[in-house]
C-alpha positions in Angstrom: 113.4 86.9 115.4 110.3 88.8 116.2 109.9 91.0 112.9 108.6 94.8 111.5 105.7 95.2 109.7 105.6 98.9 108.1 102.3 100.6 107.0 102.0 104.2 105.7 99.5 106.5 106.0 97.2 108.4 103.3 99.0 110.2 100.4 102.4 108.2 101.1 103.8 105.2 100.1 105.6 102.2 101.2 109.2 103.5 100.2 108.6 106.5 102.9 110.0 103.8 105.2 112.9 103.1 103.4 115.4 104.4 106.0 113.4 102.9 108.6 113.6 99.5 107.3 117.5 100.0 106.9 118.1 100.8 110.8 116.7 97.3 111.3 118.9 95.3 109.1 119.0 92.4 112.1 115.4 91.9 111.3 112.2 90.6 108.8 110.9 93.4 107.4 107.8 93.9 105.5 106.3 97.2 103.4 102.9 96.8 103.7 101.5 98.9 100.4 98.0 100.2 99.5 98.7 100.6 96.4 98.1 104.3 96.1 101.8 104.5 93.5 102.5 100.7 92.6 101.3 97.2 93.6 99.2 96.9 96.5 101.1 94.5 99.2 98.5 94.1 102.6 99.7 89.9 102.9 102.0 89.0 105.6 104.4 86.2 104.9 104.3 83.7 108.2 106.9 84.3 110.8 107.1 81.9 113.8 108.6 84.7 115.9 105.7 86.9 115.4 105.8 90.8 114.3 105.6 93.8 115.9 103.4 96.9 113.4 104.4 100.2 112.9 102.1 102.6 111.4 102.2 106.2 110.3 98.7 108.0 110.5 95.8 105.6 109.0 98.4 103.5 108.6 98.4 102.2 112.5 94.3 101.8 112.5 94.8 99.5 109.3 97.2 97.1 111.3 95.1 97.4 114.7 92.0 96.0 112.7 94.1 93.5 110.9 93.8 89.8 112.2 97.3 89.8 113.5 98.5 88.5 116.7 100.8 91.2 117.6 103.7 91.7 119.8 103.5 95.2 119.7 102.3 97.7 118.0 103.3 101.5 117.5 101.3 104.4 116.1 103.1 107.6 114.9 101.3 110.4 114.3 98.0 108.5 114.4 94.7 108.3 115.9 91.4 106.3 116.2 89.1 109.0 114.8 89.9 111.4 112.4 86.4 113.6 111.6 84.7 115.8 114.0 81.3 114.4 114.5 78.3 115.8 116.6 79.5 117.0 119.9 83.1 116.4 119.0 85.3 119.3 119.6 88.1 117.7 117.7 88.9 116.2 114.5 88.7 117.5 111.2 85.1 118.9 109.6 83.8 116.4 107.4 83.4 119.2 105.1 87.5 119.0 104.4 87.2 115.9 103.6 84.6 116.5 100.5 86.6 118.8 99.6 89.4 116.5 98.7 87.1 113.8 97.2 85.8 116.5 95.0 89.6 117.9 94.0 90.9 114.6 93.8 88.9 114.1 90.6 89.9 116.6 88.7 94.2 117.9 90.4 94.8 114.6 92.0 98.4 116.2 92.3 97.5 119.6 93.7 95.6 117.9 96.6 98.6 115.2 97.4 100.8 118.7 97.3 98.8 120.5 99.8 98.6 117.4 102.1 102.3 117.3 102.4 103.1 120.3 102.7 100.0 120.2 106.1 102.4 117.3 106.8 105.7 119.4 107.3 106.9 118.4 104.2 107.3 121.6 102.3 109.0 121.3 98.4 108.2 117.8 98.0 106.5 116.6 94.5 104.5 113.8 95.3 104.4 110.9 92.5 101.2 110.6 90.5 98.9 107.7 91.5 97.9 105.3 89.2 94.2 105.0 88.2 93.8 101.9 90.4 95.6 104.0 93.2 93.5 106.8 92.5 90.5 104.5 93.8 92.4 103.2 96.4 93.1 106.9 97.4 89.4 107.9 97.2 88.3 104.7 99.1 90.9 105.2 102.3 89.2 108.8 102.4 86.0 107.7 102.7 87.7 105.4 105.4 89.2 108.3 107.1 85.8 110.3 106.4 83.7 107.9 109.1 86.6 105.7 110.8 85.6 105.3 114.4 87.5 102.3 116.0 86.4 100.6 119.3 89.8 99.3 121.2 90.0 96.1 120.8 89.3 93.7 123.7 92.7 92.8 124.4 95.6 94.6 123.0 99.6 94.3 122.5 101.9 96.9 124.2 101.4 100.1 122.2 103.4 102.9 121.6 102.3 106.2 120.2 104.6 109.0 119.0 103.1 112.2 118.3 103.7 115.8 117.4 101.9 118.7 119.2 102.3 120.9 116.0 100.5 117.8 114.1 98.3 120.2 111.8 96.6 116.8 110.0 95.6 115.2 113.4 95.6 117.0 116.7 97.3 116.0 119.4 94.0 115.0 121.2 92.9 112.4 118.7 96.5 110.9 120.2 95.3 111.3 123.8 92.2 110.2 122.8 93.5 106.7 121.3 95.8 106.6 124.3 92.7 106.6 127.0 90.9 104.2 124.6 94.2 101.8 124.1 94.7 99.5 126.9 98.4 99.8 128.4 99.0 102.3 125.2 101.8 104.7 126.3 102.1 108.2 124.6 105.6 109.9 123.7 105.1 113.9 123.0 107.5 115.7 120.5 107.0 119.4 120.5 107.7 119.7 116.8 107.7 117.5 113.7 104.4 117.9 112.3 102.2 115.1 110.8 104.8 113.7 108.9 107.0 112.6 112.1 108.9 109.3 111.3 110.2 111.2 108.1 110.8 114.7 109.6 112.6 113.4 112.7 113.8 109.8 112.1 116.0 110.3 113.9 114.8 111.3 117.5 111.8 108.4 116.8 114.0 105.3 116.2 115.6 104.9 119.6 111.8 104.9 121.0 111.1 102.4 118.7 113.8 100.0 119.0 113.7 99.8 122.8 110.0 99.2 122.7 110.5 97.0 119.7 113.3 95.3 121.3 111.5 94.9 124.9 108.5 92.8 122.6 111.3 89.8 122.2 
């Protein structure tokens, strides 16, 4: 059976898809990990049946440049570019960016706060990185900082989810990846912020199981 391949975005960790993984219990299901709070986990067992990725934020561009064959792949709350650049309307500066870099040096845990709560996740304590995460937290900013991505020349079906109120990426950086994505279909909530497959699971599973369910 074709299976799920989770990846989280910046400042979260693989166990934010815990009650994701448990609405697919009929299913292989991996938690990809970069490490940020634990053991890094980016190796995909083989499965015959293939996998379909589903990725929150920079978690979706990691598995679209990953040398996957996909059956599908879904994007929640994600984008191809993240940073305005010159004669880019939209993004964010790269000046907020440095900002964190510089902050995560010295109150790694005051900048993971204020990212969640831009998320939509107000009142959550985030866990404290280890020092290996730490760098793996700098490095994916630096990532985020100048990530551009070409589509690729052929794509799976694609899914994106989206929330207009998304105050981490705009809604046109989802547009955007839509008109750039080959076949990529885009599926507008009006609220949930950045932090959509965890602040409205569940209106965003039974998008992804018929699309998950239609890559058979």
């Amino acid at each position: 059976m074709t299976g799920l391949v989770f990846m989280h975005g910046w400042g979260f960790g693989a166990h934010a898809w815990q009650a994701w993984a448990a609405a697919f219990p009929e299913r292989p299901v991996i938690l990809l990990d970069a490490g940020y709070y634990g053991t890094e986990r980016l190796v995909l067992p083989e499965n015959p049946e293939g996998w379909v990725g589903i990725g929150h934020s920079l978690g979706f561009a990691k598995l679209l440049g990953m040398d996957v064959p996909w059956r599908g792949l879904v994007g929640l709350g994600t984008f191809l570019r993240f940073c305005s650049q010159a004669g880019q309307a939209t993004g964010t500066p790269l000046e907020t960016l440095d900002a964190m870099l510089s902050r995560l040096e010295t109150d790694p845990s005051d900048v993971l706060t204020r990212f969640l709560r831009r998320c939509g996740l107000k009142g959550q304590t985030p866990a404290l990185p280890t020092a290996d995460g730490l760098g793996s937290l700098r490095h994916d900013l630096h990532t985020l900082r100048s990530l551009d991505l070409s589509a690729p020349g052929s794509t799976p079906p694609i899914l994106l989810l989206h929330a207009a109120d998304d105050r981490i990426a705009p809604l046109a950086l989802a547009q955007e990846a839509r008109e750039a994505l080959p076949g990529a279909t885009l599926h507008v909530f009006e609220t949930g912020g950045h932090a959509l497959p965890f602040t409205r699971t569940g209106d965003c599973l039974p998008l992804v199981r018929e699309f998950v369910d239609a890559a058979q």
